[in-house]
C-alpha positions in Angstrom: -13.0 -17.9 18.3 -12.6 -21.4 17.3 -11.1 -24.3 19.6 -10.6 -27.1 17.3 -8.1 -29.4 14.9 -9.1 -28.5 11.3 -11.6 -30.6 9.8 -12.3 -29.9 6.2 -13.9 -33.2 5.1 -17.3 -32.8 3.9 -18.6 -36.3 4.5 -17.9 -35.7 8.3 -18.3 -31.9 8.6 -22.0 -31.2 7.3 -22.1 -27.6 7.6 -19.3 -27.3 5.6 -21.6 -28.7 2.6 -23.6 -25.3 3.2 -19.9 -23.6 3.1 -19.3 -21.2 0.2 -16.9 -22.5 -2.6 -13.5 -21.2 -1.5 -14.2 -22.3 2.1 -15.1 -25.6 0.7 -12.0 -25.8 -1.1 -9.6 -24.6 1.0 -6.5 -26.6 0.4 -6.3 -29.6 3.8 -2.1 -30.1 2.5 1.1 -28.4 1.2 0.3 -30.5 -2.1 -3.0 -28.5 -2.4 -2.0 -25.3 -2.2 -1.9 -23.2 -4.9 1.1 -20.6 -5.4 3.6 -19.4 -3.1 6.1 -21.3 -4.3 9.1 -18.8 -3.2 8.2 -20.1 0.0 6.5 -23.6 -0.1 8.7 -25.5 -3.2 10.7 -28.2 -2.1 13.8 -27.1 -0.3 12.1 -23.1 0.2 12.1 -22.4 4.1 8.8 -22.2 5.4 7.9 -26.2 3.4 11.7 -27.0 5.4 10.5 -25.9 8.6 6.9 -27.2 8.7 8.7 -30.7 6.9 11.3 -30.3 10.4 8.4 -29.5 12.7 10.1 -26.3 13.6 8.0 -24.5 16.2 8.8 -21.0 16.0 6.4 -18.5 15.9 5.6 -17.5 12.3 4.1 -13.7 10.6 2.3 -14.0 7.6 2.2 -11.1 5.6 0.5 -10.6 2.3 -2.7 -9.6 0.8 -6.2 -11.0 1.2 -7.1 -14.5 -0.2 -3.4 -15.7 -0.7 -3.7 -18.4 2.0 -2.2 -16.8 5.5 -4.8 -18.5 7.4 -4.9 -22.0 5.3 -1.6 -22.4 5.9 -1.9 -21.8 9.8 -4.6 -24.6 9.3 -2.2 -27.2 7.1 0.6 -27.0 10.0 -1.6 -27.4 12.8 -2.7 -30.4 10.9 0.4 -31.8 10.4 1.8 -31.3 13.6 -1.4 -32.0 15.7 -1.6 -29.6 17.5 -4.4 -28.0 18.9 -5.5 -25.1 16.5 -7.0 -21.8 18.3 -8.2 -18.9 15.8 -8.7 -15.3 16.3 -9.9 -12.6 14.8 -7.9 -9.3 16.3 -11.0 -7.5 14.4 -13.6 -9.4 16.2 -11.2 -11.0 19.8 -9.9 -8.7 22.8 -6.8 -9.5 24.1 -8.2 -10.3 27.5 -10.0 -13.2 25.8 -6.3 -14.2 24.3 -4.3 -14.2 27.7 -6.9 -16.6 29.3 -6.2 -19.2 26.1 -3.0 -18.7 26.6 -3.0 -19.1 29.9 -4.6 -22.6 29.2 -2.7 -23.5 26.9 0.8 -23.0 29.1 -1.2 -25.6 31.5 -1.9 -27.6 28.5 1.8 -28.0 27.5 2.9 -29.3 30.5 1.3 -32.7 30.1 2.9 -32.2 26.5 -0.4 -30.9 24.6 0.9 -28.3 21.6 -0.8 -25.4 20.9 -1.6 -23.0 17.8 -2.7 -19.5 18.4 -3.4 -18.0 15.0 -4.5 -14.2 15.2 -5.5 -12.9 12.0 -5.5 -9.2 11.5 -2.5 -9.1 13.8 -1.9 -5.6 13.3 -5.1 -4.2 15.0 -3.7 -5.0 18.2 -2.1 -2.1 19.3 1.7 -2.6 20.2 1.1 -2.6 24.1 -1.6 -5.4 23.4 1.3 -7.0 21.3 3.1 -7.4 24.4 1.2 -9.6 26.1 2.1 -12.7 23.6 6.0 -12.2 24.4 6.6 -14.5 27.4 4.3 -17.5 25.9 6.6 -17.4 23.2 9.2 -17.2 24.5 8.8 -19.5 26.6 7.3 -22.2 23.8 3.9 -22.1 25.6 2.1 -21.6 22.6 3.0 -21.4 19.1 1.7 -17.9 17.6 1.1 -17.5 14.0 -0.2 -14.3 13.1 -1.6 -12.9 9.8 -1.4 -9.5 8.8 -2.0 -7.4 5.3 0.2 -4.6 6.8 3.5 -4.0 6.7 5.3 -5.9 10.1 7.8 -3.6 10.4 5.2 -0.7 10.7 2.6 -2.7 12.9 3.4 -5.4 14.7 6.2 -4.7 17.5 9.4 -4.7 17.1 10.3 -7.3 20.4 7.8 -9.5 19.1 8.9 -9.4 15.8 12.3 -10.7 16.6 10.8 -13.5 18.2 9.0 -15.0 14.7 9.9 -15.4 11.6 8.3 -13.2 8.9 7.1 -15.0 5.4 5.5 -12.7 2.4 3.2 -13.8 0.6 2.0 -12.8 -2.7 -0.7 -12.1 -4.6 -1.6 -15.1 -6.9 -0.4 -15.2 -10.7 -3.3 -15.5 -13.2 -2.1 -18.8 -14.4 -2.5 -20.2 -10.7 -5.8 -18.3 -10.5 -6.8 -20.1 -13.7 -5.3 -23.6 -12.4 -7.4 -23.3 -9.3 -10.7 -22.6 -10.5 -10.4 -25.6 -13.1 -10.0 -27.7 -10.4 -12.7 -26.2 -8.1 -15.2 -26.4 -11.3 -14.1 -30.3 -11.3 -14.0 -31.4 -8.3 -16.9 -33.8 -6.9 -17.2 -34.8 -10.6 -17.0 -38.5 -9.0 -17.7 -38.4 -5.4 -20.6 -39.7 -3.6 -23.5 -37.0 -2.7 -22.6 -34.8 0.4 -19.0 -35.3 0.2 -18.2 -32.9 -3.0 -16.1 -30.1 -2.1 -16.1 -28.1 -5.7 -18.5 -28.2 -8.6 -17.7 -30.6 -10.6 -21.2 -32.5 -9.6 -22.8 -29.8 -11.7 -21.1 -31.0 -14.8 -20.2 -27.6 -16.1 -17.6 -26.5 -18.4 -16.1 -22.9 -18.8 -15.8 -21.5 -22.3 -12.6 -20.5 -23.3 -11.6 -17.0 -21.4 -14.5 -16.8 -19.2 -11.8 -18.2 -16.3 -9.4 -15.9 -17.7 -11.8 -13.5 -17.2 -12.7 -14.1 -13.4 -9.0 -14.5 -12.7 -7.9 -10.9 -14.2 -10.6 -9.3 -12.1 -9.3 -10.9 -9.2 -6.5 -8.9 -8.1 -4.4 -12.2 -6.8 -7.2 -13.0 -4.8 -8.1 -16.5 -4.5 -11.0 -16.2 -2.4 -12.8 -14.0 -4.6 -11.9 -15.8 -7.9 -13.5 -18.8 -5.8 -16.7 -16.8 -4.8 -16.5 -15.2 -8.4 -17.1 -18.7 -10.3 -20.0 -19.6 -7.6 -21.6 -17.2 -8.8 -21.2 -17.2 -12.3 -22.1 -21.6 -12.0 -24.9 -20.5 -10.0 -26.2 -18.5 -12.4 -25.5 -20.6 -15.5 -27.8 -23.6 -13.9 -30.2 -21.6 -12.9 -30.9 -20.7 -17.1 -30.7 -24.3 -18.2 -27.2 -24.2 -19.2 -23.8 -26.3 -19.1 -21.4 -23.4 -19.9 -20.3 -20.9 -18.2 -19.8 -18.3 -20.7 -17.8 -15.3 -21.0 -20.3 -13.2 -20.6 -21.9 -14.9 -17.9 -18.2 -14.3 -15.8 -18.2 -11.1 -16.4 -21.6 -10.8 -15.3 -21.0 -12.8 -12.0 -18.0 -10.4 -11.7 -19.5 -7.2 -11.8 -16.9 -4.9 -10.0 -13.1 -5.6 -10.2 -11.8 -6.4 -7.1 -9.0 -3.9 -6.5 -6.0 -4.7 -3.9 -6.1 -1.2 -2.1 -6.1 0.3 1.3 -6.3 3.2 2.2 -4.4 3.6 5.2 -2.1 0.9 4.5 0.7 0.0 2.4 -1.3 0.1 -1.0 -1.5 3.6 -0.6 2.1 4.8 -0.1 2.6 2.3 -3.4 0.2 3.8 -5.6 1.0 7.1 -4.7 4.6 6.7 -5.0 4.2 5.0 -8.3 2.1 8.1 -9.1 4.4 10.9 -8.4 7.5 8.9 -9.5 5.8 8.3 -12.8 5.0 11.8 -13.4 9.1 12.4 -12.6 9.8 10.2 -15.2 7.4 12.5 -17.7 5.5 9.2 -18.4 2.0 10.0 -19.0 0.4 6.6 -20.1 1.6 5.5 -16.4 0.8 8.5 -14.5 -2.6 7.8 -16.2 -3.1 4.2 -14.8 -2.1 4.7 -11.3 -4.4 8.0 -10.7 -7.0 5.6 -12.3 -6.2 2.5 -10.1 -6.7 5.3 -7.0 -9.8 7.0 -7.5 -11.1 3.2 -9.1 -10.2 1.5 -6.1 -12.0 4.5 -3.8 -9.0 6.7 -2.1 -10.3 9.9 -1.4 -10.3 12.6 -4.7 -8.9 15.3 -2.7 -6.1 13.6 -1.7 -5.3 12.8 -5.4 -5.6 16.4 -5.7 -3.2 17.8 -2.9 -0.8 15.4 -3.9 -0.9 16.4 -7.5 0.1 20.0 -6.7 2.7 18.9 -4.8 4.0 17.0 -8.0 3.3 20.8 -9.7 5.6 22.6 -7.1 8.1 19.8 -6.2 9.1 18.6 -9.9 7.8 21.1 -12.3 8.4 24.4 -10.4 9.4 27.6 -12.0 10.4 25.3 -15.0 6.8 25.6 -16.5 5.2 27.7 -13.5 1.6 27.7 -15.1 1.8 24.1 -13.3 1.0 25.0 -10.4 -2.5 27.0 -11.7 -3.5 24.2 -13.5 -3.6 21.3 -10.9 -5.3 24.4 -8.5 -8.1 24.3 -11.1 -7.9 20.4 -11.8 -8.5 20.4 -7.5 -11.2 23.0 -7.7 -12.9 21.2 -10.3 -12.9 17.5 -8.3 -14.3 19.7 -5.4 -17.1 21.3 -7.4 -18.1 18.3 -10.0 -17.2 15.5 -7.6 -16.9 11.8 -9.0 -16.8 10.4 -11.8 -17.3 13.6 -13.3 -14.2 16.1 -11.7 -11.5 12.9 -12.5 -11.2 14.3 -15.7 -9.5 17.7 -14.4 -7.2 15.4 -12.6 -6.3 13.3 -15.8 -5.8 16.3 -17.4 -3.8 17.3 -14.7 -1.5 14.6 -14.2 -1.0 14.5 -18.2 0.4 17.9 -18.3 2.4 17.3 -15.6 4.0 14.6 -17.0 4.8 16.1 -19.9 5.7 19.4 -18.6 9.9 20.5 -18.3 11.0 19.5 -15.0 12.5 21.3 -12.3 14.0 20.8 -8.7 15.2 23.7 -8.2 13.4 25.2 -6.0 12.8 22.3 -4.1 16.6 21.5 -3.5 17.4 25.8 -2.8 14.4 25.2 -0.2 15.7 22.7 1.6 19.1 23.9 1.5 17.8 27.2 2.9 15.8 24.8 5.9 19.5 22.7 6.6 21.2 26.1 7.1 18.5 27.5 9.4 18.8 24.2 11.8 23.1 24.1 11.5 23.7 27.6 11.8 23.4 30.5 14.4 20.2 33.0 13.8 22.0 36.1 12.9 19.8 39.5 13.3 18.5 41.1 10.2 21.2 43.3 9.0 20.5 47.0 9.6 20.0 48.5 6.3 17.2 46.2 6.0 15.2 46.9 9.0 12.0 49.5 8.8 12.5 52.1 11.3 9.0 53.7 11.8 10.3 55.2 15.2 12.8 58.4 15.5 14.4 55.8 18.3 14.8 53.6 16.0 16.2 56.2 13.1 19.0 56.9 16.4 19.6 53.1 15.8 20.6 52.8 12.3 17.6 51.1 10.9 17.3 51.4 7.4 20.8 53.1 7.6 22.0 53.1 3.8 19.3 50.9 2.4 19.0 51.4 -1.2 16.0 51.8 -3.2 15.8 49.5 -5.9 13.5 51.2 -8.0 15.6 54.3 -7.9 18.6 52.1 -9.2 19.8 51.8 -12.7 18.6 48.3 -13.7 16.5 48.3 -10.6 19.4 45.7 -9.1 21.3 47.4 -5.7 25.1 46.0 -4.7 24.0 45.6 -1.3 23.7 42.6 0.9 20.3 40.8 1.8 21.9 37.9 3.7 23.2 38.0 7.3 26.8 37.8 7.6 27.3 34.2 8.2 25.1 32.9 5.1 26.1 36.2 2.7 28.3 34.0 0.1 25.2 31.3 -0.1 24.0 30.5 -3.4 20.6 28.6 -2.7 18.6 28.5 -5.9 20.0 27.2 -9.1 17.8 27.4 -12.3 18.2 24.5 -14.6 17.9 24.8 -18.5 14.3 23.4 -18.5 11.4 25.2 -19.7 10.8 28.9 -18.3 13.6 28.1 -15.9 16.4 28.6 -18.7 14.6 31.9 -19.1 15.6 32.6 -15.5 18.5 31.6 -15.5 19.9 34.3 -18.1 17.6 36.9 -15.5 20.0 35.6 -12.7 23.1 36.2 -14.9 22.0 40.0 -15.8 21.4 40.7 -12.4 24.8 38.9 -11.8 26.3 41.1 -13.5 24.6 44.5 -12.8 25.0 44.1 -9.0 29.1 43.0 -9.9 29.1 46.6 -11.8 28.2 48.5 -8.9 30.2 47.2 -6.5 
């Protein structure tokens, strides 16, 4: 927790000349911030109501390093008021009431106050609560910062009461724009009061920022702490360019926007399956590889491949469903990197395998009529009747053996009463299924014959 008005002057804030790079650099005003310019052009509402001093509550949602907590910073500064910052990862919420609690004291003699809380979201909704009646009544001002989505985690009566602003991942050229002015700044500032590089009179050779920006993800902070490293390691070998090769060296690992329990993941997924729908194999391709490269769990992947099999392909190219069993099987037993593979290959086939519904529509149809209509008994011919009482009863009265049927197809009735005119699965004219289609229509016809 931090009790303080931003101060982010170097020359009268000494520890933060020990600061890392993006900390350094944090933007101090609108006219420094990089991106977001949905929200923050001239004339966008959030730059109208920190411009009009609006005070109402504010939600920042977006993904890491896009600024959420720098701007909390920029309008406590320009509306001086008292900034108070949380961490929901590292704060209770007891610790929170008592600051609010002084800071509803504080107001009356006309002091404002800021209560930023990022990772808004780990509160639990019952926690959530116990913001409502300082906002509401203007006690505090609460500006929270979350990566998830608000309508999923923060409550929904707190959520009426603020205003909700996405923010997005930065664009490579505003990447780009910002570390050319991080690697210049200080060029011409007295010692101790440099905030970027530029004392360090390096220059980047052409695509090595390019390079640290691609591999950011949107992700200003890490493009920051990216070049850092790659000037660090250029002036510690005598040298005055940061090369390519050095970037991708200071790099190391993408950095890939991904959570596993959060939004990311439904995305990704979604993208996944739908892409597979679409028999697009080129895209089904990247998005299993943005998963498993970004760390969600193989076996997921897996199950929710041989959903794809049974849910898209079905009896349409019914071997499907065998081959994503053995892609699964083979993650299981090889592991990573190794067992990807079977799920490539899986997700390739898949993709460009015929496509059909059919049996996931007739199974859901089959699962509305269950829940709308009455449970009728089993008809009686269809019962076993192991028991002489049951023999008395007329189970298994005039059941007809199929196999002792011409065309092994009986005219009798397998439905109960209420459901017997249903017609649940409907083969399309994809793959194998055309195939059963013309089955349907022989048996169609030899049950019509017979009755």
């Amino acid at each position: 927790m931090s009790l303080f008005t931003p101060n982010l002057d170097p020359s009268t804030n000494p520890s933060l000349q020990r600061a890392p790079l993006a900390e350094r650099m944090r933007p101090r005003s609108l006219d420094e911030f990089f991106g977001q310019t949905h929200l923050l052009a001239p004339g966008k509402p959030l730059r109208q109501q920190i411009e009009n001093d609006d005070a109402a509550s504010l939600i920042f949602w977006g993904p890491p390093g896009v600024g959420k907590t720098t701007l909390a910073k920029i309008i406590a500064n320009l509306t001086s008021a008292t900034f108070i910052e949380f961490s929901a990862v590292l704060s209770g919420i007891k610790e929170i009431k008592q600051v609010m609690v002084d800071a509803e004291k504080a107001a009356t003699y006309g002091s404002r106050t800021i209560l930023f809380v990022d990772e808004i979201h780990r509160f639990n909704k019952a926690q959530q609560d116990a913001f409502l009646p300082y906002v509401e009544r203007g006690s505090i001002r609460l500006i929270g910062a979350t990566t998830e989505n608000p309508s999923f985690e923060i409550n929904a009566a707190l959520l009426s009461r603020c205003r909700v602003y996405t923010l997005r991942a930065l664009e490579q050229p505003e990447i780009i724009a910002l570390l050319h002015r991080a690697l210049a700044d200080g060029a011409d500032s007295p010692p101790g009061q440099a905030r970027g590089l530029g004392a360090l009179n390096l220059t980047a050779e052409e695509g090595s920022l390019e390079t640290i920006a691609s591999y950011s993800s949107g992700d200003a902070r890490n493009a920051l702490n990216a070049l850092e490293v790659a000037a660090k390691l250029t002036e510690g070998r005598g040298e005055k360019i940061i090369t390519v090769a050095i970037a991708a060296e200071a790099l190391q690992q993408r950095v890939l926007l991904y959570d596993k329990k959060g939004e990311q993941h439904y995305d990704i997924i979604s993208a996944l399956h739908k892409s597979v729908r679409n028999s697009d194999p080129d895209a089904a391709l990247y998005w299993l590889g943005r998963m498993l490269a970004a760390g969600e769990d193989a076996m997921y992947v897996a199950r929710r491949i041989v959903r794809m099999a049974v849910e898209d392909i079905g009896l349409a190219a019914p071997e499907a469903l065998n081959l994503c069993l053995s892609a699964r099987d083979a993650m299981h037993f090889l592991g990573s990197p190794e067992g990807e593979l079977a799920l490539a290959q899986a997700v390739v086939y898949l993709a460009l395998a015929p496509k059909s519904n059919a049996v996931y529509t007739a199974y859901g149809a089959v699962l509305a009529d269950i829940e709308s209509h009455p449970a009728e008994p089993v008809p009686l011919h269809l019962r076993n009747a192991p028991t002489k009482l049951m023999k008395e009863l007329d189970y298994g009265k005039n059941y007809q053996y199929a196999h002792d049927i011409e065309g092994k197809v009986a005219a009798m009735q397998c439905l109960p009463d209420n459901l017997a005119t249903r017609r649940y699965y409907h083969p399309t004219q994809e793959g194998r299924e055309k195939l059963l289609a013309q089955r349907m229509a022989e048996i169609a016809k030899l049950r019509n014959a017979k009755s």
